[in-house]
C-alpha positions as CSV (number, residue, x, y, z in Angstrom):
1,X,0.0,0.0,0.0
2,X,1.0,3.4,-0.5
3,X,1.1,5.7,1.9
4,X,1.4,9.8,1.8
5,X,4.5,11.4,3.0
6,X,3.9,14.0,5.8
7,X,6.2,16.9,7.2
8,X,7.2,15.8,10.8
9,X,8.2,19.2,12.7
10,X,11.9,18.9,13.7
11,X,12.8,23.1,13.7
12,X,11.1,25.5,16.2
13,X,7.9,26.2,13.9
14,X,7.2,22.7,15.1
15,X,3.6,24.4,16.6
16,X,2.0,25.6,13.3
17,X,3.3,22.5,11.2
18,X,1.6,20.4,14.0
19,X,-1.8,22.3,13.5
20,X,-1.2,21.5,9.7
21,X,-0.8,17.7,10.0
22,X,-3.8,17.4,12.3
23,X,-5.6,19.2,9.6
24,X,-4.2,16.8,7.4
25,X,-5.0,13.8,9.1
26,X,-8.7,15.2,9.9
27,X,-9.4,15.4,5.8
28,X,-7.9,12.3,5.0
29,X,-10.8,11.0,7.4
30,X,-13.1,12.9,6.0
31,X,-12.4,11.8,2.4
32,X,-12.3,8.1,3.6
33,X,-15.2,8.3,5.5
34,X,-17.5,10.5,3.5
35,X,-18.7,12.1,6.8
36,X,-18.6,16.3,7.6
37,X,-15.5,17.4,9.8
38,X,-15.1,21.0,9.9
39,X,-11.4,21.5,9.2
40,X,-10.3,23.2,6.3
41,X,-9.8,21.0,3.1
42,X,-5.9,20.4,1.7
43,X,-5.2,21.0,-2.0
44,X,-4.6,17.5,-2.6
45,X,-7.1,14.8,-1.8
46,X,-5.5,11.6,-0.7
47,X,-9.2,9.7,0.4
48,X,-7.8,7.4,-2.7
49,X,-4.9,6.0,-1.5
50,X,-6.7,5.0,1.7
51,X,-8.7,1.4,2.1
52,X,-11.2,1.0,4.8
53,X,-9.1,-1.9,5.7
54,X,-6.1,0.2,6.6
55,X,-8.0,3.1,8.6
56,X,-6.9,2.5,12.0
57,X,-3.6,1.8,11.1
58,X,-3.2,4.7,9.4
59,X,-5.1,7.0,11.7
60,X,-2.4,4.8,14.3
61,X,0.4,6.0,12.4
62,X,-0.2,9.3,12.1
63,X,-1.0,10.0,15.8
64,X,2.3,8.5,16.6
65,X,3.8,11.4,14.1
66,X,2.0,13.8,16.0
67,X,3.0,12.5,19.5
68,X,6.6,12.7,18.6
69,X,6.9,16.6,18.3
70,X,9.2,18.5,20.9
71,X,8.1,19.5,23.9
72,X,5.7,16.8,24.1
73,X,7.7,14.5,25.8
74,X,5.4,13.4,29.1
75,X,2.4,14.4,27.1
76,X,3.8,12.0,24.6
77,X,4.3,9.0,26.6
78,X,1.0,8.4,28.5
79,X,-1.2,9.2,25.6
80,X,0.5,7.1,23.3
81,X,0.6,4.3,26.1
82,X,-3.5,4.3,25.9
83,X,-4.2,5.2,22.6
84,X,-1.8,1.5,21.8
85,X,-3.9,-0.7,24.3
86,X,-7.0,1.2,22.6
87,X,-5.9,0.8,19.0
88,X,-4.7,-2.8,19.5
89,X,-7.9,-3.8,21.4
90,X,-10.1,-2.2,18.6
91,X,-8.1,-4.0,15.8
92,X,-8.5,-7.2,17.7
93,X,-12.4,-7.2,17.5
94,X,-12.1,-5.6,14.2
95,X,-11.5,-9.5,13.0
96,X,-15.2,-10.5,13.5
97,X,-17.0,-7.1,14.2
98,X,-15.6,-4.5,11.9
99,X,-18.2,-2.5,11.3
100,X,-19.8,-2.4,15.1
101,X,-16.3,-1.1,16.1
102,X,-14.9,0.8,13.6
103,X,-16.4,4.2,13.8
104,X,-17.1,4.7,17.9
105,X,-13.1,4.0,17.6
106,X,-13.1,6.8,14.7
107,X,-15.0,8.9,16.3
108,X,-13.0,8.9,19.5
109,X,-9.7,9.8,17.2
110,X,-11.7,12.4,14.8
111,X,-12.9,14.2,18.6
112,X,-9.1,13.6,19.7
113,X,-7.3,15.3,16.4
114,X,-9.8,18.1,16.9
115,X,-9.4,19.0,20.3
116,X,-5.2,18.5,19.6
117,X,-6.4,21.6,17.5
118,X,-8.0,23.8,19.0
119,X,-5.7,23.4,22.2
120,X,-3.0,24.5,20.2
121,X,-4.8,27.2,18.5
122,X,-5.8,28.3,21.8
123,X,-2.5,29.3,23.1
124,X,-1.1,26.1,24.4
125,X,2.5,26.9,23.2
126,X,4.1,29.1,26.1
127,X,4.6,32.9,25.8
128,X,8.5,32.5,25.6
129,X,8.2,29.9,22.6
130,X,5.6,31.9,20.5
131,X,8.6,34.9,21.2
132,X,11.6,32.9,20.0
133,X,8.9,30.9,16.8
134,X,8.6,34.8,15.9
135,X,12.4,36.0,16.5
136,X,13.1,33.1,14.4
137,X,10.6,33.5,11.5
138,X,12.3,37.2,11.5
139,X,15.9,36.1,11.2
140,X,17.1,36.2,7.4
141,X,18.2,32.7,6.3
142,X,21.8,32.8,7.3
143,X,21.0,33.7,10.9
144,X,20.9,30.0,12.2
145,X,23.7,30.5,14.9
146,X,20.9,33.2,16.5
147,X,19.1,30.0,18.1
148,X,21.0,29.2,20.4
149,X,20.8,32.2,22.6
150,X,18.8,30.7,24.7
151,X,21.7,28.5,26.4
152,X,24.1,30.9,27.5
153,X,26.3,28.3,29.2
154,X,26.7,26.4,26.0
155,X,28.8,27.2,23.4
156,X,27.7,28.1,19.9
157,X,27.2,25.9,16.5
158,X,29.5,26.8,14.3
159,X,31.9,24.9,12.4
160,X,34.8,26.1,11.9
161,X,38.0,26.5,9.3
162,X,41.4,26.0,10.4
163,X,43.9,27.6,8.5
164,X,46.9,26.4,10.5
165,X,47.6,24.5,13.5
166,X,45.3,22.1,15.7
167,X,44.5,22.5,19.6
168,X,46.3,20.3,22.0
169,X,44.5,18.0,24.3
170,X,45.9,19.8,27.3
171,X,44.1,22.9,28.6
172,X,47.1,25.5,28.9
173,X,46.7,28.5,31.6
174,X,46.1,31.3,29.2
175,X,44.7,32.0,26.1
176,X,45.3,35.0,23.9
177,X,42.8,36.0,21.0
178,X,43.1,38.5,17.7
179,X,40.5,39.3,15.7
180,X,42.0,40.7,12.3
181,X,40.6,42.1,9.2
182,X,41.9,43.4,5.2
183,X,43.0,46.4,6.5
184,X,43.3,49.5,3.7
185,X,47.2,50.6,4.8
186,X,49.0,49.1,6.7
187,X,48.9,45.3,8.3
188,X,50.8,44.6,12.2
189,X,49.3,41.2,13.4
190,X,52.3,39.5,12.4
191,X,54.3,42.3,14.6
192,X,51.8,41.6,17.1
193,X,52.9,37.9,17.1
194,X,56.3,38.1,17.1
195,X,56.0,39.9,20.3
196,X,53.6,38.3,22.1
197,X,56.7,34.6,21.4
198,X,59.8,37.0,21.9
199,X,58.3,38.8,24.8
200,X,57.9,35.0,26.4
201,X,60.7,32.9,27.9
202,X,60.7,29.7,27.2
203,X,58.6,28.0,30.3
204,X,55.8,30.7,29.8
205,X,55.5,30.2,26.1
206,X,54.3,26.2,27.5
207,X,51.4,27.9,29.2
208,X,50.1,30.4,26.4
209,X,48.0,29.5,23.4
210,X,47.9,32.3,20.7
211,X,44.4,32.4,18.6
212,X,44.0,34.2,15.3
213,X,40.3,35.0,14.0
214,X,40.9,35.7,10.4
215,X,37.6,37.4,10.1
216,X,37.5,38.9,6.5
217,X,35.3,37.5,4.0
218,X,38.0,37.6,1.1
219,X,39.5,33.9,1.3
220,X,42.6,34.7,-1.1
221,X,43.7,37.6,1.5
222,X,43.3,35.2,4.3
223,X,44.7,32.5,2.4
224,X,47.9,34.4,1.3
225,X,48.1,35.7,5.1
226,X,48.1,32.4,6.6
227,X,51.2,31.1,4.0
228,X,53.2,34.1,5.5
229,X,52.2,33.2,8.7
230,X,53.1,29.9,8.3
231,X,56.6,31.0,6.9
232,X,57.4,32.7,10.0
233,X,55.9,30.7,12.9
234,X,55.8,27.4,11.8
235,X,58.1,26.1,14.5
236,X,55.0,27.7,17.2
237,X,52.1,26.0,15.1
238,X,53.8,22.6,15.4
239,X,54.2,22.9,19.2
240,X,50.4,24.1,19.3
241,X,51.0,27.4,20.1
242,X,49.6,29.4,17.5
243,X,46.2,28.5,15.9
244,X,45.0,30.4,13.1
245,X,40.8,30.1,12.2
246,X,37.9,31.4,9.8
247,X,34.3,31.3,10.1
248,X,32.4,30.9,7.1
249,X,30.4,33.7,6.4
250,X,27.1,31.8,6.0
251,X,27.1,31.6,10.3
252,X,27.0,35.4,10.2
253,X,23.7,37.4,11.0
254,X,22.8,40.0,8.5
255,X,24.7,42.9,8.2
256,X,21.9,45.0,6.1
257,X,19.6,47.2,7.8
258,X,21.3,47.9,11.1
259,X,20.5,50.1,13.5
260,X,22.2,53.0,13.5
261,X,22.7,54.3,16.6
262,X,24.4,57.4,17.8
263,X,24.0,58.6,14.6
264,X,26.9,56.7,12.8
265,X,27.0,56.6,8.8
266,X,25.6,53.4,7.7
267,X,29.5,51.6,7.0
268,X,30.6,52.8,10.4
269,X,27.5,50.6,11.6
270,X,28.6,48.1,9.9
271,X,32.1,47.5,10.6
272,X,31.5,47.6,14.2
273,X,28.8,45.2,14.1
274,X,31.0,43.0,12.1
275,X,33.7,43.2,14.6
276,X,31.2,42.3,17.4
277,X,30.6,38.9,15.9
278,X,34.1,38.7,15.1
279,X,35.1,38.4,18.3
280,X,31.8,36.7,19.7
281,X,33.1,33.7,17.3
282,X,36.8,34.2,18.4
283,X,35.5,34.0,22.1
284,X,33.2,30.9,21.2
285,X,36.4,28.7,20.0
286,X,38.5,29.7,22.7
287,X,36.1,28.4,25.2
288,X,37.7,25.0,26.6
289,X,41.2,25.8,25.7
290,X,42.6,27.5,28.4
291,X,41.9,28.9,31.9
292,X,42.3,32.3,31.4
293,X,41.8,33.9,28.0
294,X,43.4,37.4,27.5
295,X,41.7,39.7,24.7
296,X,44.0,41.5,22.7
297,X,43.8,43.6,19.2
298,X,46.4,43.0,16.0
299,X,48.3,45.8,16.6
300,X,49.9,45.8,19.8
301,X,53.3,45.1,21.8
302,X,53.5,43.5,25.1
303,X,55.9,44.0,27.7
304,X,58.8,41.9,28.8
305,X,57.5,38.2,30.8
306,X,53.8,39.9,30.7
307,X,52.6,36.0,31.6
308,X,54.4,36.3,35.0
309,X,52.9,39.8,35.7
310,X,49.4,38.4,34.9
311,X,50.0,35.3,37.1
312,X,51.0,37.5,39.8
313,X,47.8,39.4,39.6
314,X,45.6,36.5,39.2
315,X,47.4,35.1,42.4
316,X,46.8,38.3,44.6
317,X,42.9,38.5,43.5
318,X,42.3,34.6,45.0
319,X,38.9,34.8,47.2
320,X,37.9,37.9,45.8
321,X,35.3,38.1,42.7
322,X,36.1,39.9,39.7
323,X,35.0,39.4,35.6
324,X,37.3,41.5,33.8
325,X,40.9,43.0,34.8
326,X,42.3,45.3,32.8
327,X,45.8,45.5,31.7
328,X,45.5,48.5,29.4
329,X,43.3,51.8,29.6
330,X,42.9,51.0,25.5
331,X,39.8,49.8,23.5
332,X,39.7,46.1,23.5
333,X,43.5,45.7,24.6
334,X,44.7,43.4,27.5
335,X,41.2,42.6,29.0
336,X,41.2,39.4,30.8
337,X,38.5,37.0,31.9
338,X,37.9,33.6,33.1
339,X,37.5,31.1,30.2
340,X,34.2,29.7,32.1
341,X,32.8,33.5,31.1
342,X,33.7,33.0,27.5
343,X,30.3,31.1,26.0
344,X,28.2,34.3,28.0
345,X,30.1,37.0,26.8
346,X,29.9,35.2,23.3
347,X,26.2,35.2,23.8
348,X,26.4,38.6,24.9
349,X,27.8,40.3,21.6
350,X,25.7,38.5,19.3
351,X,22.5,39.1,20.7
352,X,23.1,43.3,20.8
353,X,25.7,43.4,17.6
354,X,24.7,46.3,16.3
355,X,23.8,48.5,19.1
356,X,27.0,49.7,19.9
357,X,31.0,49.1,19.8
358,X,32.5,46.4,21.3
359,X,34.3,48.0,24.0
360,X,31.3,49.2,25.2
361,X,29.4,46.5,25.2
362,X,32.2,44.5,27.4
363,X,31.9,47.2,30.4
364,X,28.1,46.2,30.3
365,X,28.8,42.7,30.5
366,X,31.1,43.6,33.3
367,X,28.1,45.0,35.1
368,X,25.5,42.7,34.6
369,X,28.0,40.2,35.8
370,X,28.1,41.8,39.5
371,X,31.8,43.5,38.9
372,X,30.6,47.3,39.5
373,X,34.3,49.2,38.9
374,X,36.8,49.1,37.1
375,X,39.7,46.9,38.0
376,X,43.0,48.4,36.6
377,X,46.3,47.6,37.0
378,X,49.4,49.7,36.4
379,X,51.8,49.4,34.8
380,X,50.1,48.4,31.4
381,X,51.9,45.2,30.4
382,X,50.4,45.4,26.4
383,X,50.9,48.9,24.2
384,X,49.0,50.2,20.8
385,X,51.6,50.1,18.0
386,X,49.1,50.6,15.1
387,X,49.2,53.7,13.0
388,X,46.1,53.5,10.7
389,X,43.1,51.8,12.1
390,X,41.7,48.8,10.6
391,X,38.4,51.0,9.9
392,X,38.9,53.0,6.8
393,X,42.7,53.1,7.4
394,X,41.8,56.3,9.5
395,X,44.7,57.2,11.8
396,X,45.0,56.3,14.7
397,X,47.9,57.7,17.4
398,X,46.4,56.3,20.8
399,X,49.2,55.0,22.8
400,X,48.8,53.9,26.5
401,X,51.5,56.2,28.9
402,X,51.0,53.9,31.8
403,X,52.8,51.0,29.3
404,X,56.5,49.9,30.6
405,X,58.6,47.9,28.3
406,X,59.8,45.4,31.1
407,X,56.9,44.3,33.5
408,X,58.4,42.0,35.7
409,X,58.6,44.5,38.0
410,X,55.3,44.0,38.9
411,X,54.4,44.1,42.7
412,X,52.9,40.8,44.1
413,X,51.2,42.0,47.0
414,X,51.2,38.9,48.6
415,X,47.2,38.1,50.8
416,X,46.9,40.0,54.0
417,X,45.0,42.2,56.3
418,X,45.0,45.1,57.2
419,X,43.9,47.8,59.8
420,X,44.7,51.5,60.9
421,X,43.6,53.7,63.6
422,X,43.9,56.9,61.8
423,X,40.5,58.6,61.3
424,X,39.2,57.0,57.7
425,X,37.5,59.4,55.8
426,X,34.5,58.5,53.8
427,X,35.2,54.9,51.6
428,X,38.6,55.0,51.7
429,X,39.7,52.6,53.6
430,X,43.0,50.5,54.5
431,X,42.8,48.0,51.8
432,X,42.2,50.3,48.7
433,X,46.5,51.2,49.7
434,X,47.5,47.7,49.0
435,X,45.4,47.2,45.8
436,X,47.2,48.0,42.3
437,X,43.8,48.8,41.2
438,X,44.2,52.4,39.4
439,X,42.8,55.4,41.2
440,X,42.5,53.6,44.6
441,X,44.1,54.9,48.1
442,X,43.5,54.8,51.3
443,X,42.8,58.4,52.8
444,X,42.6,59.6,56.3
445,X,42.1,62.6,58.3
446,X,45.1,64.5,60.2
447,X,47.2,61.7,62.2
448,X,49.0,62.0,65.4
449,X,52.1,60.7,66.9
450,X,51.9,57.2,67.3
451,X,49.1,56.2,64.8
452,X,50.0,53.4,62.9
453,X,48.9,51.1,60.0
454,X,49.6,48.1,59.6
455,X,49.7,44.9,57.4
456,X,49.7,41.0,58.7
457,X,50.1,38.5,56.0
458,X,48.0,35.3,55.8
459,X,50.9,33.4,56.5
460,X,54.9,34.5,57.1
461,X,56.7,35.4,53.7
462,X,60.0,36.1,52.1
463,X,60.1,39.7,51.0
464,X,62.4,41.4,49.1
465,X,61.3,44.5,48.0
466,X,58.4,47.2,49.7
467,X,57.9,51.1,48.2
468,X,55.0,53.1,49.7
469,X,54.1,55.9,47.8
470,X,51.8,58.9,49.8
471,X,49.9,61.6,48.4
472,X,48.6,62.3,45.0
473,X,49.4,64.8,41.9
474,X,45.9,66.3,42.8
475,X,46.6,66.3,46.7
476,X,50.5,66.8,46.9
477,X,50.3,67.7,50.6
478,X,48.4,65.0,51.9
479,X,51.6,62.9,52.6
480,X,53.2,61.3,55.5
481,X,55.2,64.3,56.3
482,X,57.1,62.0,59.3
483,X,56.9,58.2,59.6
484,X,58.9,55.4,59.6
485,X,58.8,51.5,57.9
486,X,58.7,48.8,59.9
487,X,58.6,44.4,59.5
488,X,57.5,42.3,62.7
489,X,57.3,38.5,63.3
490,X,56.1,36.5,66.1
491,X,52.2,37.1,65.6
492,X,50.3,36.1,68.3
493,X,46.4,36.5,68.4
494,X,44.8,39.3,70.7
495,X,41.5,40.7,71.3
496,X,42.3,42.8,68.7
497,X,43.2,40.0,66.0
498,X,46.6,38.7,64.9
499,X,49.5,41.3,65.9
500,X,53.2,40.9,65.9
501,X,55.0,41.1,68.9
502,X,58.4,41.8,67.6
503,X,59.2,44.9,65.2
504,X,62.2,46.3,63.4
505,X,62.6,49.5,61.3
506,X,63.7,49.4,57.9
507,X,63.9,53.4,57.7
508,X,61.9,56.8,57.5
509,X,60.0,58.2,54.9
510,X,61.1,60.9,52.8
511,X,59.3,63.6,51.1
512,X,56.5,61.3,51.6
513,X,57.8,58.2,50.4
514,X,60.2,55.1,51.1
515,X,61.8,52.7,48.7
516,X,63.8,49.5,50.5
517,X,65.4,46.5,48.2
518,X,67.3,43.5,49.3
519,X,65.1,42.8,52.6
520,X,65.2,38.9,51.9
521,X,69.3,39.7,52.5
522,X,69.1,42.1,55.3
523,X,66.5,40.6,57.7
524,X,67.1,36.7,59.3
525,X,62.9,35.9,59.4
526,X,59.9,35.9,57.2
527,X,58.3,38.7,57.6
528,X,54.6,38.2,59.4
529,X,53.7,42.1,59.6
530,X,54.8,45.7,57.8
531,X,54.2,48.4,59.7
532,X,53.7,52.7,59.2
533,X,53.9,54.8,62.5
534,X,53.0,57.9,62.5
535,X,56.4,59.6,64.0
536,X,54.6,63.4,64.8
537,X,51.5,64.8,64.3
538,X,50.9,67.0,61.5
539,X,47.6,69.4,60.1
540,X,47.4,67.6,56.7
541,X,45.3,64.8,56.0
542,X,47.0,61.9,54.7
543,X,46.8,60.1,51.5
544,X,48.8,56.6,51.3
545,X,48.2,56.1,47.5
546,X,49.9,52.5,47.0
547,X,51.7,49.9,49.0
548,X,53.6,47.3,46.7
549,X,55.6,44.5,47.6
550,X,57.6,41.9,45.8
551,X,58.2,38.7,47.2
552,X,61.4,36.5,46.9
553,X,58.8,33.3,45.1
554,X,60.2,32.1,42.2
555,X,58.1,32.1,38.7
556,X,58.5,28.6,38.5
557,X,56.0,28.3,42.2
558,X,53.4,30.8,40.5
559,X,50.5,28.7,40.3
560,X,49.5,27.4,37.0
């Protein structure tokens, strides 16, 4: 027998194509049957390829098409349960009393199929579904990788091309990402390569994975790009260091029609709603790769051992919450984040594209993520090289002045606490002196002889270098006019908390600030508290704008 071919829903318009086959089924009955059911008729009758014989088990076989649509699972399983016993029990008398049982069993499926309609004409498919049917029925054709929005844990479907090298089974501790484009003059990613390897010693290039979006849409520019690349760093894409990628343009949403927001001409809109995806595919690979992932752009330089700085930073922030540090005040240059962010912030991008820059969209993600300031670090480890800017070739002379060549130089402030009994005025309190966060200090009102502040470590550490800075360019006589350093050991606990019992100076501030190397070689102990007193009063408030410390811990103990 022959039977007709009907659509089974499989996409998310599975609600409307149901509603169709029920019709379906409903005037296949009716043409059989001969009888009235009022459900509009299909174009093309198919009462003649169905034999009275063969009704229930067609009627059978098309309710078990229907039952089988998403979202329909428990609905699914108990209805088909009875409707087998049913159907099998009917067919079982249908040997010796056909006609006495076959239409009270039609009947019962004809009133079935009809109220299946009308429940789903009557809003049974959830608000949020009938939202994302419509979002989807907008999208153009190409827009596919749109549907997946709704997972933001997950990463996204996209298949991509790699151009040269393969990732390595083992997750490595950082990942760095570029996102490069045909630029009209000029062209410094492979610049930007070379010194993201030379600026690397050998262990740290073991724990870095460099990623390179090709995002241009001409394939004989990325093409002849990748050959060059290939040329020069082949010896880093053997040893799965550098990975080079394309996404085919198909995955793309459209880039027609765009909003244009603050009022930018229409190619202006475009570009950056380009680069948004860009990176939200850039973002979407790197997910599972490493444990940090560093965003850079492909036109910068990086500073001397900029992994060690980073790992010293990372280290400092343990038990304390944070989604994005910053390593340069530039665009989208040295921004850091958790890999386990990655599939979110790829999420993030693609659903608001074209609503504004990328930079800006990243500080909103910062926010809806529960990180409220900025977390800056100084000195910038990464720099913008770049002349003309990959939009128009326009120039572009932004260079970062907090950027120093050589970063390993980088204070470790190793975990503490701290406390003062000078008067603390407003927020500023203790700890925002021993952050390296930009544009934080601690600030208190005039102190007296005596007054002290001081730091205890979590546990007793080798220290080799401390430099306290006091004051501010804005506030130049808010410094600790008289005060000397100390280091104690032999912390015991009191009613006030832990305090060292046992103190030694180091030296005196001068012109509000004191600088001492070689401590590992001058003092006999690890070092359980530093210490400011106060050594006279003075009028002036005082600002103490940054406390750094280096510790004697080898790079090889930084935590990987």
């Amino acid at each position: 027998m022959h039977w007709p071919q009907l659509s089974v829903a499989r996409t998310l318009t599975w609600p409307l194509e149901a509603v169709d086959t029920c019709r379906e089924v409903a005037s296949l009955l009716r043409d059989a049957l001969g009888k009235s059911v009022p459900v509009n008729r299909p174009t093309n009758s198919h009462s003649d390829m169905i034999h009275d014989s063969s009704i229930s088990a067609y009627c059978f076989c098309m309710l078990k098409y229907i039952l089988l649509y998403k979202h329909m699972q428990e609905f699914q399983f108990s209805v088909r349960h009875v409707i087998m016993r049913l159907m099998w029990k009917a067919m079982d008398k249908m040997r010796c009393f056909r006609k006495r049982s076959m239409f009270p069993f039609l009947g019962f499926l004809i009133t079935f199929l009809l109220f299946f309609n009308l429940y789903m004409d009557d809003g049974y498919v959830l608000e949020a579904e009938k939202r994302e049917l419509g979002e989807t029925l907008m999208q153009p054709a190409n827009s596919h990788t749109f549907k997946d929005l709704s997972n933001f844990s997950g990463t996204i479907n996209v298949t991509y091309r790699y151009l040269a090298g393969i990732p390595l089974p083992r997750r490595k501790y950082l990942t760095i990402g570029l996102s490069s484009v045909k630029r009209k003059k000029g062209n410094y990613l492979l610049e930007t390569i070379k010194s993201i390897f030379d600026q690397s010693s050998y262990e740290e290039l073991k724990e870095i994975v460099v990623v390179v979006h090709l995002a241009d849409f001409d394939l004989v520019w990325c093409e002849n790009l990748v050959q060059e690349m290939t040329r020069k760093f082949a010896h880093h894409i053997i040893a799965g260091r550098l990975l080079v990628i394309h996404t085919p343009e198909e995955y793309y949403p459209s880039l027609d029609g765009l909003k244009r927001n603050y009022n930018d001409p229409e190619d202006r809109v475009r570009f950056r709603s380009k680069q948004n995806v860009d990176y939200a595919f850039l973002l979407n690979f790197c997910t599972n790769l490493s444990h940090f992932y560093m965003m850079l752009e492909d036109d910068v330089r990086c500073s001397r051992n900029f992994l060690t700085a980073l790992k010293k930073v990372i280290i400092s922030r343990e038990g304390s919450y944070w989604v994005m540090l910053e390593f340069s005040k530039l665009g989208y240059i040295g921004k850091l984040y958790h890999s386990r962010d990655l599939p979110r912030l790829a999420h993030f991008l693609l659903m608001f594209y074209q609503e504004m820059p990328c930079d800006w969209l990243l500080i909103h993600f910062r926010g809806l993520l529960a990180q409220k300031d900025v977390i800056r670090f100084k000195p910038s480890l990464f720099q913008h090289m770049g002349y003309y800017s990959s939009y128009k070739g326009a120039e572009n002379k932004l260079k970062d002045d907090d950027f120093e060549e050589d970063s390993i130089d980088i204070p470790d402030n190793p975990p503490a606490t701290l406390y003062t009994n000078i008067n603390v005025f407003e927020n500023y309190e203790a700890t925002k002196a021993y952050s390296s966060i930009v544009d934080e200090y601690f600030w208190g009102k005039p102190p007296c002889t005596g007054d002290f502040f001081v730091i205890i470590f979590n546990k007793p550490t080798k220290i080799s270098k401390i430099k306290i800075v006091t004051g501010t360019e804005d506030r130049q006589n808010d410094i600790l006019h008289h005060g000397a350093l100390e280091v104690g050991q032999k912390a015991v606990e009191t009613k006030q908390g832990r305090q060292c019992t046992s103190y030694i100076t180091l030296g005196e501030f001068k012109g509000g600030n004191i600088e001492v190397s070689n401590i590992d070689h001058k003092i006999g102990f690890d070092i359980e508290c530093v210490r400011i007193v106060v050594a006279a009063s003075q009028k002036e408030w005082v600002i103490i704008r940054t406390i750094s410390l280096w510790t004697t811990q080898p790079v090889s103990q930084l935590k990987k």
